[in-house]
C-alpha positions in Angstrom: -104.0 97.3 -13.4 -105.0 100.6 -13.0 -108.9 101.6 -14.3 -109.5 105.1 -14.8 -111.8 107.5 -14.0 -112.1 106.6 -10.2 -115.4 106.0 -8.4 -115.3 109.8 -7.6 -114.7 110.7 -11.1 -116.5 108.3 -11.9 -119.3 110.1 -10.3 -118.7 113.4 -11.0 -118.6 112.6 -14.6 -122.2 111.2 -14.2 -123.6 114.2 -13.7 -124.0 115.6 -17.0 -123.7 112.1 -19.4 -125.4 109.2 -20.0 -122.7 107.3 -20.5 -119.3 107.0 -19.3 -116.1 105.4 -20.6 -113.9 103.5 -18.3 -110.7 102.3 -19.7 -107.3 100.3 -19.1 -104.0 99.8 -20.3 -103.2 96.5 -21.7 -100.2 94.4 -22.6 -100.4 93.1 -26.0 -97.5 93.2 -27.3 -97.7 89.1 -28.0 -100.9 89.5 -29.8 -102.5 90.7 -33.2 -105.5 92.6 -33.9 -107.0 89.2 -35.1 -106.3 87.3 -31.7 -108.1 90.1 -29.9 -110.7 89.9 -32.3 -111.2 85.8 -31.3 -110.8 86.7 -27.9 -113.2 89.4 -27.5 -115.6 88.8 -30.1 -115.6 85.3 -31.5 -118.3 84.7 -33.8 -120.4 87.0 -32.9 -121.6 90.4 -33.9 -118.8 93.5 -33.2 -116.5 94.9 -35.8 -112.4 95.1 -36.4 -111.3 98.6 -38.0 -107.6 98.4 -39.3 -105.1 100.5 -41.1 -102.0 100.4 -43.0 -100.7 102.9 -45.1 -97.0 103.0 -46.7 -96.5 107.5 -45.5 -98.2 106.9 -42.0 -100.1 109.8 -42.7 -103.4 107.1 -41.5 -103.4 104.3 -40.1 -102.5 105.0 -36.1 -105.3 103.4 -34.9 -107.2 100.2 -35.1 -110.3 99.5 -33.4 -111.7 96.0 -32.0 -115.7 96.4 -30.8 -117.8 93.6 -29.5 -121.1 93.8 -27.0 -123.1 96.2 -29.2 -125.9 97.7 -26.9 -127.5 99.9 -29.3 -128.2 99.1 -33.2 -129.3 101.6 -35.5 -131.6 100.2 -38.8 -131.9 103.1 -41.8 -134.7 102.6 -43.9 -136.0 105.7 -46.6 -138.5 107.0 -44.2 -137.4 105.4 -40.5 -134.7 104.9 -38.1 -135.1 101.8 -35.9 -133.3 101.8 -32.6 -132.6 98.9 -30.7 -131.3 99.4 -27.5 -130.3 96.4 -25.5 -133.7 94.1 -25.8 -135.8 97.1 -27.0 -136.8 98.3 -30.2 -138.3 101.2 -31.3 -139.0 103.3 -34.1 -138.6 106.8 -35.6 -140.6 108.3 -38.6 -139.5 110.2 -40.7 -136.5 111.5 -42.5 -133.9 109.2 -41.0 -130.8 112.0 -41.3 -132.6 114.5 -39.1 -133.4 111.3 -36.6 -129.7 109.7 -36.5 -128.8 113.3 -35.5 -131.4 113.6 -32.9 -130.7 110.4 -31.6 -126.7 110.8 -31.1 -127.1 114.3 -30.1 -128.7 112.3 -27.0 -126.3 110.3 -26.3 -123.8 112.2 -24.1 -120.8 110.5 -23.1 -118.5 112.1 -20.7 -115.5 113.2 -22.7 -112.2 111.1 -21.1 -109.3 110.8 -24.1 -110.2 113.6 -26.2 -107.1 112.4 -28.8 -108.6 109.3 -28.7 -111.3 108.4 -32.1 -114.2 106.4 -30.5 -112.3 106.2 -27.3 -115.6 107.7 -25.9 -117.8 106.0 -27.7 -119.6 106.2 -31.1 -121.2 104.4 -33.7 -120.0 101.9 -36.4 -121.8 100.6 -39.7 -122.6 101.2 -43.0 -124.7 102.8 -45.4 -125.2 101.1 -49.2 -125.5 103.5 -52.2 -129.3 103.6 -52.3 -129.4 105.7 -49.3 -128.6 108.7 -52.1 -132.5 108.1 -52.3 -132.7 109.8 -49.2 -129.8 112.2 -49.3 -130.7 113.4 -53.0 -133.6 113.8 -55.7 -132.3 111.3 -58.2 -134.7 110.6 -60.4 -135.6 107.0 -60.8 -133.5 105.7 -58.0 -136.7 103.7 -56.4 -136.1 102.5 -52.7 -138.8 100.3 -51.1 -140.2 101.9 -48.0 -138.8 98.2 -46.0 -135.4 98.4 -48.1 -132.4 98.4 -45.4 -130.3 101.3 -46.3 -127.7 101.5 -43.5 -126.8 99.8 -40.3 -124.8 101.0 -37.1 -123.6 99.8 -34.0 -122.4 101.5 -30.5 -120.0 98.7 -28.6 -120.3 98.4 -25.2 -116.7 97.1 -25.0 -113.7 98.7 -26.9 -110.2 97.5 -27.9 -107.8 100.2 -29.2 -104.6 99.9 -31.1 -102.3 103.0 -30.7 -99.3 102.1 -33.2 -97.7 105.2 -32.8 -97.3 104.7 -28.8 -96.9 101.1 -29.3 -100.5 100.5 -26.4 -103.7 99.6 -26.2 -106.0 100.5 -24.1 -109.6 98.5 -23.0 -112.6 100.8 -22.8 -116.0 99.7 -21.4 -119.0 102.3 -21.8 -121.0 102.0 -18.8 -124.6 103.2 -19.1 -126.3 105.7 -16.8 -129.6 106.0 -16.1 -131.6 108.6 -13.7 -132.0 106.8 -10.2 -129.3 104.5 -10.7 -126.7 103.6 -7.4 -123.6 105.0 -9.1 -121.4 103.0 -6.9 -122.9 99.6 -8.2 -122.9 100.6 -11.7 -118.7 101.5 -11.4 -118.2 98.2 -9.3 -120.4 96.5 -11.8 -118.1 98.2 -14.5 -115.2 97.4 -12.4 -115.9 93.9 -12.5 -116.8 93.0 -16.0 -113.0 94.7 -16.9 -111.1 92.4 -15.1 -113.2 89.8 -16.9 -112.5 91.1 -20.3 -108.8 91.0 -19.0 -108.7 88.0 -18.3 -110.0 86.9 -21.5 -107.2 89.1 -23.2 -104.7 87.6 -21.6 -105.6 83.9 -22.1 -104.4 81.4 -24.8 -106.9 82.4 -28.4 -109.2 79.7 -28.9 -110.7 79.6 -32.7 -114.0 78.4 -33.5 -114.1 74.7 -35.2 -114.4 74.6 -38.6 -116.5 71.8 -40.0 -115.1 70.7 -43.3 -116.8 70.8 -46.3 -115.9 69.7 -49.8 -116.8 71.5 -52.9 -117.9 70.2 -56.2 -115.2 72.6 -57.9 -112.8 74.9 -57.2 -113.6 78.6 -57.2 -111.8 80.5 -60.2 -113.3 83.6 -60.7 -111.0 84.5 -64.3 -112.8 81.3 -65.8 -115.9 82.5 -65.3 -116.5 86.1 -65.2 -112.3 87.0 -67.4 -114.5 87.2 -70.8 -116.3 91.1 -71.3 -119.5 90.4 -71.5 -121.2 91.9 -74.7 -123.9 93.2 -72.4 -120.5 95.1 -70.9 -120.2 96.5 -74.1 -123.3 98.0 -74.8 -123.3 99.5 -71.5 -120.0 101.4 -72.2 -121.6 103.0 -75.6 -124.4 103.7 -74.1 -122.6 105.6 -71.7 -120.3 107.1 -74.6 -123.7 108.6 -76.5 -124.8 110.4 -73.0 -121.4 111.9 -72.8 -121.6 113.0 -76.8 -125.1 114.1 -76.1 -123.6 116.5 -73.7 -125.4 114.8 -70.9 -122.4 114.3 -68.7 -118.5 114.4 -68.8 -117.7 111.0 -67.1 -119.9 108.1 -65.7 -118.4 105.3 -63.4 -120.7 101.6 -64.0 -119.5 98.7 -62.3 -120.0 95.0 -62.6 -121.1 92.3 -60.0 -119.3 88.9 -59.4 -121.1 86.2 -57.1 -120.0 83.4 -55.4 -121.0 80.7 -53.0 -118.9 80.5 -49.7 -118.0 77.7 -47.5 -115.5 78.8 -45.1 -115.8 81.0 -42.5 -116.4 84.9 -43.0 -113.6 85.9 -40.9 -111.4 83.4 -42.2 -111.5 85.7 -45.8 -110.9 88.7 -43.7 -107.5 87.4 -41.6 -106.4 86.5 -45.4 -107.2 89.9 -47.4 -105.1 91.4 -44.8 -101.8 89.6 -45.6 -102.9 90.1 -49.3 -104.1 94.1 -49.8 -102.7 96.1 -46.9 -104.7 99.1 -47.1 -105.6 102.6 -46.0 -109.3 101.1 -44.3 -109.4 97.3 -43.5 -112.7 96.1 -42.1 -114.7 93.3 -40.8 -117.9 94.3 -40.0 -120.1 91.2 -38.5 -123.9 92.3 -38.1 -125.0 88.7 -38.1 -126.2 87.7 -41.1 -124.4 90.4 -43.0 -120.7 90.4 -42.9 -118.6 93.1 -44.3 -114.6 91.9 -45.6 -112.7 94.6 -47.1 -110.2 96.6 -47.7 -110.8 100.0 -49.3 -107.8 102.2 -50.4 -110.5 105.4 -50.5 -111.6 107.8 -47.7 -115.6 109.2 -49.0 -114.7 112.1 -46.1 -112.9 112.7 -42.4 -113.6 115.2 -39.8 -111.1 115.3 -37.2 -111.8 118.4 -35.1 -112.7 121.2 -36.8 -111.3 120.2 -40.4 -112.9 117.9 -42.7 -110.9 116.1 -45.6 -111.5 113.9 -48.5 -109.8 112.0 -51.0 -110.3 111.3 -54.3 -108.8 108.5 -56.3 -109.0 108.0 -59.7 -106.7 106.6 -62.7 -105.4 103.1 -62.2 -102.4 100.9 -63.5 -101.4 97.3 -62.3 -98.3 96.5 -60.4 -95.3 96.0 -62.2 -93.2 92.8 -61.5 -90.2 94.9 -60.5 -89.1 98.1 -59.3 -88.4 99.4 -62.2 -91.4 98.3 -64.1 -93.5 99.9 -61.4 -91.7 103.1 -62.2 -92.3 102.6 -66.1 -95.8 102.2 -65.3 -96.3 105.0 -62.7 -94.6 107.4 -65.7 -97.2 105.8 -68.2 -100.0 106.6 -65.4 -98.9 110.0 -64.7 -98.5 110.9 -69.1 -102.0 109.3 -69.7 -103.5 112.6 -70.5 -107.7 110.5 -70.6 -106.7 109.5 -67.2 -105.3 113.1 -66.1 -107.9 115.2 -67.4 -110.7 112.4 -65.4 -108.9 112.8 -62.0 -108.9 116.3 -62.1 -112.3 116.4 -63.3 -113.1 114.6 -60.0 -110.8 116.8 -58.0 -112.8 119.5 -59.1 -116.2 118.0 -58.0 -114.2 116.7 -54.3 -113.7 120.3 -54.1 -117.4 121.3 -54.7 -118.7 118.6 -52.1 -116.3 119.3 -49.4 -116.8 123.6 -50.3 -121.1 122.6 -49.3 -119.7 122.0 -45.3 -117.0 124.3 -45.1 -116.4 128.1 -44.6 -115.8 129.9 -47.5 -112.7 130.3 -48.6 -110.9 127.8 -46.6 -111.2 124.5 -49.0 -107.6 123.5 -50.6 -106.2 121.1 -52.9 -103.0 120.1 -50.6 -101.8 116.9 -52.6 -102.7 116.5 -56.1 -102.3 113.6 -58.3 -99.8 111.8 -56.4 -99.6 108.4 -57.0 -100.1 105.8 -54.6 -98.6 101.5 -54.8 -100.8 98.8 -53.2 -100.5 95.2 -53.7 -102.0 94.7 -56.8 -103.1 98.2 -58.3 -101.6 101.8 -58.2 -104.2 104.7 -58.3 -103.2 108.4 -59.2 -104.6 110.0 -55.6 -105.3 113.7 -54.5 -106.2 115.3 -51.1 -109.0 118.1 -50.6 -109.1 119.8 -46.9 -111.5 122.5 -45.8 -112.7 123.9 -42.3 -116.0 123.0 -41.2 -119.0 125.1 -40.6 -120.0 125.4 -37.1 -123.2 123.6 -36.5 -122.7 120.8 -39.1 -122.6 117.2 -37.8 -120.7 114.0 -39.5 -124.2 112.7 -41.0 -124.3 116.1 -42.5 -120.7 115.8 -43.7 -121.7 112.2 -45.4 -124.7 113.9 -47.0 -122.8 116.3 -49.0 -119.7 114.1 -50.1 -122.3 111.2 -50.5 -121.6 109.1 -52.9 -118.0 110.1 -54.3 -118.2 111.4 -57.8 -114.9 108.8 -58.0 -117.7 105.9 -58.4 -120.6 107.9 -60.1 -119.2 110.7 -62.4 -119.5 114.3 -63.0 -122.6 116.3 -63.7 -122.7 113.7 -60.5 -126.5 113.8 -60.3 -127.2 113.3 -63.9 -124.3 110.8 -64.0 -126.3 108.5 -60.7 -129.3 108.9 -63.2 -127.4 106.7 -66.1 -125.6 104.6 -63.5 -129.5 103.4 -62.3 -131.1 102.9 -65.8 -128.0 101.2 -67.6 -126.9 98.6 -64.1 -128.9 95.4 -64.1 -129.1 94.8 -60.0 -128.4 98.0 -57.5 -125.4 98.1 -56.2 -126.0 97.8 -52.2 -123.1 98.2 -50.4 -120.7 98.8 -53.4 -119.5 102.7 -53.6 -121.7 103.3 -50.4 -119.8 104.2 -47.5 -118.4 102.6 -43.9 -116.7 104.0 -41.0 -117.4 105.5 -37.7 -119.1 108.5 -36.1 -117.7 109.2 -32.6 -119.1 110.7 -29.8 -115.9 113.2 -29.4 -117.3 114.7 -33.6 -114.8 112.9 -35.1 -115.8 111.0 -38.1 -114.2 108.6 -40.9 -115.9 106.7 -43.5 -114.2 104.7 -46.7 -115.9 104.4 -49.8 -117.1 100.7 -49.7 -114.3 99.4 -52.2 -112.6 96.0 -52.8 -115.1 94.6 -50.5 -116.5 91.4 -50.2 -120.6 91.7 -49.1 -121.4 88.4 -47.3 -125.4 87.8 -46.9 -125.4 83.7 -45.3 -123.4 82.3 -47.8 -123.6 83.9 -50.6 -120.4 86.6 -51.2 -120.7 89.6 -53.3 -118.0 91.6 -55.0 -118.3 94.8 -57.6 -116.1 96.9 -59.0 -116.4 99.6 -61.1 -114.5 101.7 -64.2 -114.5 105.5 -64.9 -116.2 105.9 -68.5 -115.2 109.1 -70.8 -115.8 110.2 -74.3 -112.6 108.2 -75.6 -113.0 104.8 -73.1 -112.4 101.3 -74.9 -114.7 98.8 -73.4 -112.4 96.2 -73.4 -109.7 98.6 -71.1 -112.5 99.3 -68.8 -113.5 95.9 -68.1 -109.6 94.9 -67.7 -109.9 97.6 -65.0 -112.8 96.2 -63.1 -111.1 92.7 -63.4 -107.8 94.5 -62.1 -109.6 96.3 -58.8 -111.4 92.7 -57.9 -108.3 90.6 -58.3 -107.1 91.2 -54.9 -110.5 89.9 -53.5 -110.9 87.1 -55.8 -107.3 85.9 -55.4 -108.2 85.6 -51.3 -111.7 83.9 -51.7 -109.9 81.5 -54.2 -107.1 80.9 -51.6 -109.3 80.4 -48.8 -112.2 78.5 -50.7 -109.5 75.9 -52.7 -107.7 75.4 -49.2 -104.5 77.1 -50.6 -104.0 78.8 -47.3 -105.0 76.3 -43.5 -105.7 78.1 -40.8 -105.9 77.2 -37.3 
């Protein structure tokens, strides 16, 4: 097997990085993304980024991470940094520190074509981070309120579909006085170890059974609009006759207790909702299962895209219903006229980190099939400002106006006084931020929020002057039924695993 850079590379890199990536092809052309995952990971914390999308336009790459060496906690007024056993902490405005703190971590650039091939970080932040990012009046954030969490992987597993390889990556740490031969042979030695574990038989966890009192069925308790649903939607109706705003997006929480294990829910939503950004982020007691069809923002060299989504029908039975319905979408003039109010504000966001004059509209309500919804989608692309780093890219496209509105300020304003809970992780963002400058993050969609055993899913609905309440709730319903159909499968023991 043939590990690359050599010792003398190897070295030379060294000289000007802190860390340095050594990596290795790898057969795996008789295993899955989930194997690996078992193999590499297990049950314990790392991440699995996947991809599937119908035009191939995304989804090249998928990303396996376990070991993570260094965790970054956001809080409103502190980064926390944990590095291996040692934690420390960084007042103050927690944007200006997660720059800081990745600026210092140089890794010596190997695969340039390669996102996270060098390294990088991988997490979340929930939607009350805007707290930081923005004035919004009445958003209150509790100094000790966890607003974000990353992770940089020691070990690296990535999935090129296009080439049809994969390649291992190890990040090997280096530190001032360090023998640079033992760190490599260390490094050396603990690849051949992942190796082997690649290339052995998978071996899942046991599963202790447990029975449940009743099955889970989420249409039987939460399919009836609650009147409280209802007031919420004329409430938002009178802001947008007062002139207040033109569209507000509120969203509704669904709860349930789980019994199965976390990953289990994730190998399941996979075969279920295909989609542009599958995840399974495990940060130990916090799980993330999800798969979002909507990019918040991209930079991939010097470009920087987003994505808006907004209009939705359900899947048709056949072919040609899908057609009849895609027409129906595409006529709707409510749902027209709210897309390309969103366009506009994409456009706005994106035009904050990009030279003037070079943002575009280069795909424009298009609509897009997945497996249980179709969504009218757009694409905005600009060229990024030199100087501007990915946090500073999510703090101008964050949160999309897709799942707060336009005036978007005014319309995160309403969104706080009118939801009963906050929303956490819903409509926040997760992805990665590489060492290389690449960046993607999804909007934290169709996701299901584990926290111990208790599971989380939200969904939201785009509210204008002529909305009907009882539409809007059939909406929500319609974006969750992908996520409850999978904890219903797994929970009822539709679907066995081994």
């Amino acid at each position: 097997m043939k590990l690359t850079p050599s010792l003398e590379e190897f070295k030379n890199k060294a000289q000007t990085a802190n860390m340095v990536p050594l990596s290795m092809p790898i057969s795996t052309d008789l295993d899955t993304p989930v194997s690996m995952y078992y193999k590499l990971v297990g049950e314990e914390k790392g991440f699995l980024l996947e991809s599937v999308d119908a035009h191939q336009k995304f989804g090249r790459f998928s990303f396996i991470g376990a070991d993570p060496f260094i965790k970054l906690q956001v809080y409103k007024n502190r980064l926390m940094i944990q590095e291996e056993d040692e934690m420390k902490a960084v007042d103050g405005d927690p944007v200006t520190a997660i720059n800081k703190y990745m600026d210092g971590l140089k890794s010596a650039m190997g695969d340039q074509e390669l996102p996270l091939a060098n390294g990088g970080a991988v997490g979340y932040f929930n939607y009350e981070i805007s707290a930081v990012f923005d004035r919004v009046r009445n958003l209150q954030v509790a100094d000790e309120e966890l607003l974000g969490q990353f992770m940089i992987c020691r070990i690296l597993m990535v999935f090129d579909q296009q080439k049809n390889a994969s390649q291992l990556i190890y990040l090997a740490s280096v530190k001032d006085g360090q023998n640079l031969d033992e760190v490599y042979e260390d490094a050396q030695q603990k690849m051949m170890e992942l190796a082997d574990k690649l290339y052995a038989t998978v071996q899942t966890p046991a599963v202790k059974s447990v029975q449940r009192r009743e099955k889970v069925d989420f249409l039987a308790k939460y399919g009836k609009m609650p009147a409280d649903f209802a007031e919420t939607i004329k409430k938002c109706k009178d802001y947008i006759v007062a002139g207040d705003i033109f569209q507000v997006v509120p969203s509704r929480q669904f709860r349930e207790k789980l019994t199965k294990p976390a990953f289990h829910f994730y190998r399941r939503l996979r075969q279920v909702n295909p989609s542009p950004y599958m995840f399974y982020l495990n940060f130990g007691k916090k799980k993330f299962v999800a798969a979002s069809p909507e990019m918040l923002v991209k930079v991939a060299g010097k470009h920087v895209y987003t994505y808006p989504i907004a209009g939705t029908r359900r899947r048709g039975g056949s072919e040609e219903e899908d057609k009849a319905l895609e027409a129906e979408l595409k006529a709707d003039i409510k749902e027209c006229a709210e897309h390309s109010m969103l366009v506009d504000l994409a456009r706005n966001d994106i035009g904050r980190i990009s030279e003037p004059g070079s943002v575009v509209v280069t795909k424009l309500r298009e609509v897009e099939r997945f497996s249980h919804v179709m969504h009218m989608v757009s694409e905005v692309m600009g060229s990024l400002k030199k100087g501007f780093t990915p946090m500073d890219v999510i703090k101008a496209c964050f949160p999309a106006g897709t799942v707060s509105g336009a005036p978007k300020l005014r319309a995160m304003e309403i969104i706080q006084e009118l939801e009963p809970v906050k929303r956490g992780a819903y409509s926040g963002t997760v992805g990665y931020m590489d060492f290389n400058g690449n960046m993607d993050m999804c909007i934290t969609l169709r996701t299901m929020v584990i926290d111990g055993d208790n599971a989380y899913i939200q969904s939201g609905a785009g509210i204008v002057y002529d909305s009907k309440a009882d539409f809007e709730y059939n909406e929500i319903l319609q974006k969750s039924k992908a996520m409850f159909k999978v904890v219903e499968e797994v929970e009822n023991d539709v679907v066995a695993f081994r």
